[in-house]
Biopython code that builds the backbone (N, CA, C, O; Angstrom):
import numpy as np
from Bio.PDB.StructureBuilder import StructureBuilder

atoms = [
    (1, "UNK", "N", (-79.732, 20.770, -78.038)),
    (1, "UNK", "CA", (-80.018, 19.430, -77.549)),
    (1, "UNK", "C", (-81.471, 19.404, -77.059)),
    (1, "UNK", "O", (-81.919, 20.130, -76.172)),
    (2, "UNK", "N", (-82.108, 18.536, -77.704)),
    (2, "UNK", "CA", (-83.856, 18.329, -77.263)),
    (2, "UNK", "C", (-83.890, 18.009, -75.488)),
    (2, "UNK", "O", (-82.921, 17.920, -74.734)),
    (3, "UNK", "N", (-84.936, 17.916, -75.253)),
    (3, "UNK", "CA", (-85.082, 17.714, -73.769)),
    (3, "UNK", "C", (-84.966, 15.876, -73.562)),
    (3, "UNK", "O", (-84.519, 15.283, -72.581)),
    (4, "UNK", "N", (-85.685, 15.117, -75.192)),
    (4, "UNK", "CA", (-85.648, 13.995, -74.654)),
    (4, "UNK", "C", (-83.519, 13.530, -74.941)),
    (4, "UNK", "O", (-83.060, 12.487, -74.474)),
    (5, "UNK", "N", (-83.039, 14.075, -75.370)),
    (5, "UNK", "CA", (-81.367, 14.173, -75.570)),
    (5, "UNK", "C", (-80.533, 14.419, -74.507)),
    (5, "UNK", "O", (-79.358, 14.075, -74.376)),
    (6, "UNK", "N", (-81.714, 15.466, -73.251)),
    (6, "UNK", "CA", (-80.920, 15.566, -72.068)),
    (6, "UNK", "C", (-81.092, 14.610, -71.023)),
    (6, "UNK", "O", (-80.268, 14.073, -70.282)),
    (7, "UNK", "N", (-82.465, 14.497, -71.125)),
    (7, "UNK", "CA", (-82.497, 12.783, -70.264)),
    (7, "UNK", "C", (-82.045, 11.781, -70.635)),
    (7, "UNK", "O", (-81.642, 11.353, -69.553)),
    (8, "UNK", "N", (-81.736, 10.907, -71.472)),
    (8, "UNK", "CA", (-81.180, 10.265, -71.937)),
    (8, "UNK", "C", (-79.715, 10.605, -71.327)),
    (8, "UNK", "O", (-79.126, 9.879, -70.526)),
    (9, "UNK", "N", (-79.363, 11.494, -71.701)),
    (9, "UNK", "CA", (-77.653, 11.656, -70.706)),
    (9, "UNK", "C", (-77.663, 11.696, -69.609)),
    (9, "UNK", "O", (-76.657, 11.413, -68.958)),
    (10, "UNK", "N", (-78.852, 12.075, -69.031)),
    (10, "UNK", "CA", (-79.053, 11.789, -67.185)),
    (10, "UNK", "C", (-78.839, 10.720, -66.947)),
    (10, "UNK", "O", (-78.158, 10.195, -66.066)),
    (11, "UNK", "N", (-79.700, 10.157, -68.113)),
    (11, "UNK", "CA", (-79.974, 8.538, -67.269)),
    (11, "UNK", "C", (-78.377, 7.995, -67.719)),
    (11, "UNK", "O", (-77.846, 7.491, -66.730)),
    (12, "UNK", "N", (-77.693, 7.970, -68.643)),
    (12, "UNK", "CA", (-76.783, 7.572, -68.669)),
    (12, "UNK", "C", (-75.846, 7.954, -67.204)),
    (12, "UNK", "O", (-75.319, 7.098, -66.493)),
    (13, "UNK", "N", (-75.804, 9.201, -67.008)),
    (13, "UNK", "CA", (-75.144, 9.710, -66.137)),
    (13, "UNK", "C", (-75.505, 8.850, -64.741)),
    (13, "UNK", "O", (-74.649, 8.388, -63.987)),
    (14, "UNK", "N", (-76.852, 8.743, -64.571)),
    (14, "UNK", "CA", (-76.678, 7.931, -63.038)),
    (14, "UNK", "C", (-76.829, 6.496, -63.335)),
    (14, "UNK", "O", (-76.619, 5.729, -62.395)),
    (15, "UNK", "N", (-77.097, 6.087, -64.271)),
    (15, "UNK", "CA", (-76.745, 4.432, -64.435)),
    (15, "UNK", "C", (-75.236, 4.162, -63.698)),
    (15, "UNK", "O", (-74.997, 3.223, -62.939)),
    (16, "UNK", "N", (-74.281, 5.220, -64.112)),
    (16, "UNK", "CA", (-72.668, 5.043, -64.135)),
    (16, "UNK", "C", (-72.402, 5.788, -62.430)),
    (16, "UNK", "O", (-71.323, 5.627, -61.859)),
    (17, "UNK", "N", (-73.152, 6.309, -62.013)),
    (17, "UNK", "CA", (-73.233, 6.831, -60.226)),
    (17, "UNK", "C", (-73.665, 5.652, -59.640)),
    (17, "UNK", "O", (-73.307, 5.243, -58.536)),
    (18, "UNK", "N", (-74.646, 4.970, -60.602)),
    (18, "UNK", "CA", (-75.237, 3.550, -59.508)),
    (18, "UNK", "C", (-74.005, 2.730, -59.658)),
    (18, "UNK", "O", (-73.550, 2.356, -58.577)),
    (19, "UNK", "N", (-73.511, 2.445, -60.450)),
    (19, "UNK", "CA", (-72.185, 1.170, -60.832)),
    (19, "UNK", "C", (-71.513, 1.844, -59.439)),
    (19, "UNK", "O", (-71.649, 1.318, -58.334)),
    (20, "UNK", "N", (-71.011, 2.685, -59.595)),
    (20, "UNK", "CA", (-69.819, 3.265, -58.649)),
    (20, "UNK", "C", (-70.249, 3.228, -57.215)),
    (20, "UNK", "O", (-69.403, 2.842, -56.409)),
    (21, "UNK", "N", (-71.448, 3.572, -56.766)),
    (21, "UNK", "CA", (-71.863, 3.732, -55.594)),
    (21, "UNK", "C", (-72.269, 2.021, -55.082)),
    (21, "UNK", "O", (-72.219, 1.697, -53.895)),
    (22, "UNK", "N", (-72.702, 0.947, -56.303)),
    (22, "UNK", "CA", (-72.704, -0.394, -55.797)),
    (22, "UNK", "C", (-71.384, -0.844, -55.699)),
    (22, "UNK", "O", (-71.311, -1.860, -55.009)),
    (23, "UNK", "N", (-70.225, -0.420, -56.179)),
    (23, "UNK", "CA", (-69.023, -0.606, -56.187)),
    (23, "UNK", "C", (-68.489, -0.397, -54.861)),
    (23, "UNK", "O", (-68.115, -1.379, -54.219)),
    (24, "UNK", "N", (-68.397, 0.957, -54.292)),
    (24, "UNK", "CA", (-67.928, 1.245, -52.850)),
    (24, "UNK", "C", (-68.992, 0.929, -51.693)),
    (24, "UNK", "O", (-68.795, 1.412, -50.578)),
    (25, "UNK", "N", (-70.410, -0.083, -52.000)),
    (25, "UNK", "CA", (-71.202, -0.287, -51.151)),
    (25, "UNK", "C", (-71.868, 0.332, -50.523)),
    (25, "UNK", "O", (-72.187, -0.123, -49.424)),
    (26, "UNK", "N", (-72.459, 1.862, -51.016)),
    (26, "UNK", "CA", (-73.203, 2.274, -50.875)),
    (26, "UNK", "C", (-74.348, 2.558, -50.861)),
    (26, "UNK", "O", (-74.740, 3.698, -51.110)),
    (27, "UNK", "N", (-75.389, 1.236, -50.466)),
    (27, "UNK", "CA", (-76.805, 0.599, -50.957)),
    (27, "UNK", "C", (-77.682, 1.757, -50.577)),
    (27, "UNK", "O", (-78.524, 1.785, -51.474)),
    (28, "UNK", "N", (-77.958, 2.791, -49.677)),
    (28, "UNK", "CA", (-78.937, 4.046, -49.787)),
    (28, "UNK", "C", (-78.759, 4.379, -50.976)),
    (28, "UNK", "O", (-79.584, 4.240, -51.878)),
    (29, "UNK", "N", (-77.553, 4.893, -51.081)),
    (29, "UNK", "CA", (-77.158, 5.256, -52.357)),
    (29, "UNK", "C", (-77.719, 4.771, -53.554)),
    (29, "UNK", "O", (-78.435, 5.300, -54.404)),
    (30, "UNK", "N", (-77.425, 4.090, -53.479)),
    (30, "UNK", "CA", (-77.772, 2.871, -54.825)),
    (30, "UNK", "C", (-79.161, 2.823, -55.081)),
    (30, "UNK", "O", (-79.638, 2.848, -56.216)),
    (31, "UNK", "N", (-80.049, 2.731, -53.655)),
    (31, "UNK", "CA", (-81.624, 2.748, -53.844)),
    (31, "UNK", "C", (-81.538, 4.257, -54.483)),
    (31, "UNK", "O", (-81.262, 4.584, -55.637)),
    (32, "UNK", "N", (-81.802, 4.907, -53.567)),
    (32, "UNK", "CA", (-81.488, 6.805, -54.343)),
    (32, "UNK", "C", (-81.670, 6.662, -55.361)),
    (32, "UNK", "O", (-82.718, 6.436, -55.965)),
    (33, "UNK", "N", (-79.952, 6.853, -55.922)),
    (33, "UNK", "CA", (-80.125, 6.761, -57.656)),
    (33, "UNK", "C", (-80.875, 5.859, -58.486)),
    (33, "UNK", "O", (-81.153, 6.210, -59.633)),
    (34, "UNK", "N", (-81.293, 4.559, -57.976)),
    (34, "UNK", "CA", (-81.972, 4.176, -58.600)),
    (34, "UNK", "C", (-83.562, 4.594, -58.948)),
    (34, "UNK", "O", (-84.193, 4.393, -59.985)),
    (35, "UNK", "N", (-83.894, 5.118, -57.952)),
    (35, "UNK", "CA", (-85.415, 4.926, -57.943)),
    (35, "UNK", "C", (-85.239, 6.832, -59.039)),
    (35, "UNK", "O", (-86.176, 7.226, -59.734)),
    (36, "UNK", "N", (-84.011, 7.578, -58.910)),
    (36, "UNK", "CA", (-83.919, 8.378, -59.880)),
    (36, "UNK", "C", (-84.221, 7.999, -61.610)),
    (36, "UNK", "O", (-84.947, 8.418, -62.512)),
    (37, "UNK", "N", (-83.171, 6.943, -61.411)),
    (37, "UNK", "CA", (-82.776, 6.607, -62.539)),
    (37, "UNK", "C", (-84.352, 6.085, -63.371)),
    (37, "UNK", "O", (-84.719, 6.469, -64.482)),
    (38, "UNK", "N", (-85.020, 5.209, -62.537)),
    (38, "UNK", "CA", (-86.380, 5.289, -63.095)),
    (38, "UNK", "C", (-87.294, 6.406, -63.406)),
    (38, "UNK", "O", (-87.981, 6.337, -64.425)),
    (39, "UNK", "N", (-87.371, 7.499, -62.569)),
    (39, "UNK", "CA", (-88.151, 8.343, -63.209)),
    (39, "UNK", "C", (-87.483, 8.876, -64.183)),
    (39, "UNK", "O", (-88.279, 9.031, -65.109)),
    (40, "UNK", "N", (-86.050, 9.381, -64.588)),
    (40, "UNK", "CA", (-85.965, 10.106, -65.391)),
    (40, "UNK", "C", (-85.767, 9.104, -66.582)),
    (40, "UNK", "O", (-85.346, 9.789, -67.514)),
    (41, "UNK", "N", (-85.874, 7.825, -66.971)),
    (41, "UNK", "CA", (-86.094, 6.806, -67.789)),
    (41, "UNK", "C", (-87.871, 6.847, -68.473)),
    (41, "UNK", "O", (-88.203, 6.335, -69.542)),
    (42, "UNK", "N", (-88.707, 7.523, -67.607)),
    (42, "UNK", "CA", (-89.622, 7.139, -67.783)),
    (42, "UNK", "C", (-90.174, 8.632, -68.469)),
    (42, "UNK", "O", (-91.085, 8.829, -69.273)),
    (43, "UNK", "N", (-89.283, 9.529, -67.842)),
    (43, "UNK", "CA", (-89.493, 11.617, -68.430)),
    (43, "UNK", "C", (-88.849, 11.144, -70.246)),
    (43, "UNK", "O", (-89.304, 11.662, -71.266)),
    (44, "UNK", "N", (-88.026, 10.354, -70.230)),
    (44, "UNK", "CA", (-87.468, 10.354, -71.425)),
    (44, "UNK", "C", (-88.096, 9.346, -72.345)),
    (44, "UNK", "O", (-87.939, 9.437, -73.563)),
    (45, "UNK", "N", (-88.832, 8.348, -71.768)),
    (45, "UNK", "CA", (-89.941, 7.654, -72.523)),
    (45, "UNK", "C", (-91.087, 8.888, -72.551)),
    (45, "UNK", "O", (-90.430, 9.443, -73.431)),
    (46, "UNK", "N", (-92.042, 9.657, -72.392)),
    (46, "UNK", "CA", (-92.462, 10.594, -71.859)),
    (46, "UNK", "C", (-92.170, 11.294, -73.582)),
    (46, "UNK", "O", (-92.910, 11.247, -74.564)),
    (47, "UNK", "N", (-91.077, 11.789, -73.452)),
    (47, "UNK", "CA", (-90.801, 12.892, -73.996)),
    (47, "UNK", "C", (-90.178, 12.547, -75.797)),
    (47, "UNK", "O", (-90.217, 13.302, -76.768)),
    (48, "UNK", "N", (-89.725, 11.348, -75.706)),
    (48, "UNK", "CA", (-90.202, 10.300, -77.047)),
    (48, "UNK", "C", (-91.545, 10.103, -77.875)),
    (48, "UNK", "O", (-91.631, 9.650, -79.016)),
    (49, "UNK", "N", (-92.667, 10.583, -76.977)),
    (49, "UNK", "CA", (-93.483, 10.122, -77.522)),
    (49, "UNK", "C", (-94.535, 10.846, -77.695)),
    (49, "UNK", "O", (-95.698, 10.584, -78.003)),
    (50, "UNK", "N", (-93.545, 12.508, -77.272)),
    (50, "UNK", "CA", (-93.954, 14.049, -77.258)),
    (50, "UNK", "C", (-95.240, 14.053, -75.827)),
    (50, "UNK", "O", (-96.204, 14.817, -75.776)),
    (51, "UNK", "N", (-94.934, 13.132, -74.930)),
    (51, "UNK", "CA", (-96.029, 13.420, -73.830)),
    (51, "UNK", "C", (-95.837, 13.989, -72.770)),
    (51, "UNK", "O", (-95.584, 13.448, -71.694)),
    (52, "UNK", "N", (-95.953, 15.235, -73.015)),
    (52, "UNK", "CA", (-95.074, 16.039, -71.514)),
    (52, "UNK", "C", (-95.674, 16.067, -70.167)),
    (52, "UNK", "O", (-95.226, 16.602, -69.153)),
    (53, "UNK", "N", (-96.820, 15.366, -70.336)),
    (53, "UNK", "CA", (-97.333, 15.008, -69.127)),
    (53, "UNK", "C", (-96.864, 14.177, -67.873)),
    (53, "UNK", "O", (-96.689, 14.288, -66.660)),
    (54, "UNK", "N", (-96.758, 13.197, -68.999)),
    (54, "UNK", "CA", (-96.160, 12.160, -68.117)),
    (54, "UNK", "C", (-94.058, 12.779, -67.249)),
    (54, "UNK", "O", (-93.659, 12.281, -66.197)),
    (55, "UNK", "N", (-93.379, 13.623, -67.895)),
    (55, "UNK", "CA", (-92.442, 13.862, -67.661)),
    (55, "UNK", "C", (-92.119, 14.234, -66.180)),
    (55, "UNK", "O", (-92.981, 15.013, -65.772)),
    (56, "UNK", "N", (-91.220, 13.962, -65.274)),
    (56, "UNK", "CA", (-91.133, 14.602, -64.482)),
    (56, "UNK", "C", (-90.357, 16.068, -64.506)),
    (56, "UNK", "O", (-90.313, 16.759, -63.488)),
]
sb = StructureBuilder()
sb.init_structure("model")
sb.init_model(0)
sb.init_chain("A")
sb.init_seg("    ")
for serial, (resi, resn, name, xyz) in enumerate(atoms, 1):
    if name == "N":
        sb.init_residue(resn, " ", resi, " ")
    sb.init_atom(name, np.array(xyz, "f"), 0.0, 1.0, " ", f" {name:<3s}", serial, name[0])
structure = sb.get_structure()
């Protein structure tokens, strides 16, 4: 599995932690994963476009 194949499942993975955590009202939470969910959205744009710089 490529690296941009594993982010991509991250981000899937906490998209579906943010649902759940806005679900039981857990808004830290929710900021948290979100502001995750952006960087590793942005490692996997990054890594699409072979720029490992930008990756976190």
């Amino acid at each position: 599995m490529s690296r941009g194949d594993e982010l991509k499942e991250l981000a899937s993975d906490l998209s579906r932690a943010v649902e759940m955590a806005r679900r039981v009202g857990l808004s830290t939470t929710v900021y948290l994963l979100s502001m995750a969910l952006v960087e590793v959205k942005e490692a996997a744009r990054a890594a699409a476009e072979g720029d490992d710089d930008g990756a976190a």
